[in-house]
C-alpha positions in Angstrom: 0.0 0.0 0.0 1.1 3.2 -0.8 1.7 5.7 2.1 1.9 9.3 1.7 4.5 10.3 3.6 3.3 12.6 6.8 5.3 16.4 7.0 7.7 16.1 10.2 7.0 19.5 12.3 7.9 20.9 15.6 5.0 22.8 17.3 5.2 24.6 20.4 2.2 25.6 22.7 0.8 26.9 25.9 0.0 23.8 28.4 -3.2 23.7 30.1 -2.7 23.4 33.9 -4.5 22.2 36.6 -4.8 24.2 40.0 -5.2 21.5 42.4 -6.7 18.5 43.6 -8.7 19.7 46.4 -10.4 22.5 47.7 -8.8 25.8 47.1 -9.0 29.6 48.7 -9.3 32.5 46.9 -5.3 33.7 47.8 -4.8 30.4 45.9 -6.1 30.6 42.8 -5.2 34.5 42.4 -1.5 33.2 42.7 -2.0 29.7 40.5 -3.8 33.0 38.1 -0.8 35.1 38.0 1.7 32.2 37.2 2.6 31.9 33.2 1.1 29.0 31.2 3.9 26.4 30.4 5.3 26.5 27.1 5.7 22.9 25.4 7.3 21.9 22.5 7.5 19.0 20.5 8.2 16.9 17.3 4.5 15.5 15.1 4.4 13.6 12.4 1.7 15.7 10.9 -1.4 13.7 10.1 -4.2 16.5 9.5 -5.0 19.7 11.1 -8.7 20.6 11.0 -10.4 23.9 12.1 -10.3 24.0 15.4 -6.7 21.3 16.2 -3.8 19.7 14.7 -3.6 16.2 15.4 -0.3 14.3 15.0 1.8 11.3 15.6 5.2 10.4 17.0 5.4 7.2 15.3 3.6 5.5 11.9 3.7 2.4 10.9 3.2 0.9 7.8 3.1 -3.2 7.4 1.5 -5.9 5.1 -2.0 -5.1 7.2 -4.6 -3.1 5.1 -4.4 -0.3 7.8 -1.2 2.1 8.8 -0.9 2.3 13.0 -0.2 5.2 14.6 1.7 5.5 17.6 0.5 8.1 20.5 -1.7 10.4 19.0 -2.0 13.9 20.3 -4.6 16.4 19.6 -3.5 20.5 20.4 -6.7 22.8 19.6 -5.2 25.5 17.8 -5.3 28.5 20.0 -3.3 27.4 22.2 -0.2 26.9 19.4 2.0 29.3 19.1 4.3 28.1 16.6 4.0 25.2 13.7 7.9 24.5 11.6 8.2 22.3 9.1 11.5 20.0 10.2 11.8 18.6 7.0 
């Protein structure tokens, strides 16, 4: 079967975070507020990017089977990317 090859691609994005596991007072959360989002960054193999999120790979497989496997599959909605380069 042929495969069309996937575009390698390093995003980077804004993490989500959560605050905590329990119950929280208000000096709390203004402080969790007031810390910067995490910035991530990381290496796709681009499978398709729709409206709202780009949804990519770190690993596909292609084998004899009728179907190609992909290997964990992430999923970034797009406002929180910042960046999108092509690798190669």
């Amino acid at each position: 079967m042929a495969v069309k090859t996937p575009q390698m691609v390093e995003i980077v994005w804004w993490d989500a975070e959560d605050a905590t596991r329990t119950w929280s007072n208000e000096s709390e959360i203004e402080e969790f507020a007031n810390r910067p989002c995490e910035i991530c960054s990381t290496g796709y193999l681009l499978k398709t990017t729709k409206h709202y999120v780009v949804i990519g790979s770190d690993i596909i497989r292609v084998s004899d089977e009728p179907s190609v496997r992909y290997g964990r599959v992430g999923k970034i909605p797009r406002p929180w990317i910042r960046n999108i380069r092509r690798i190669r």
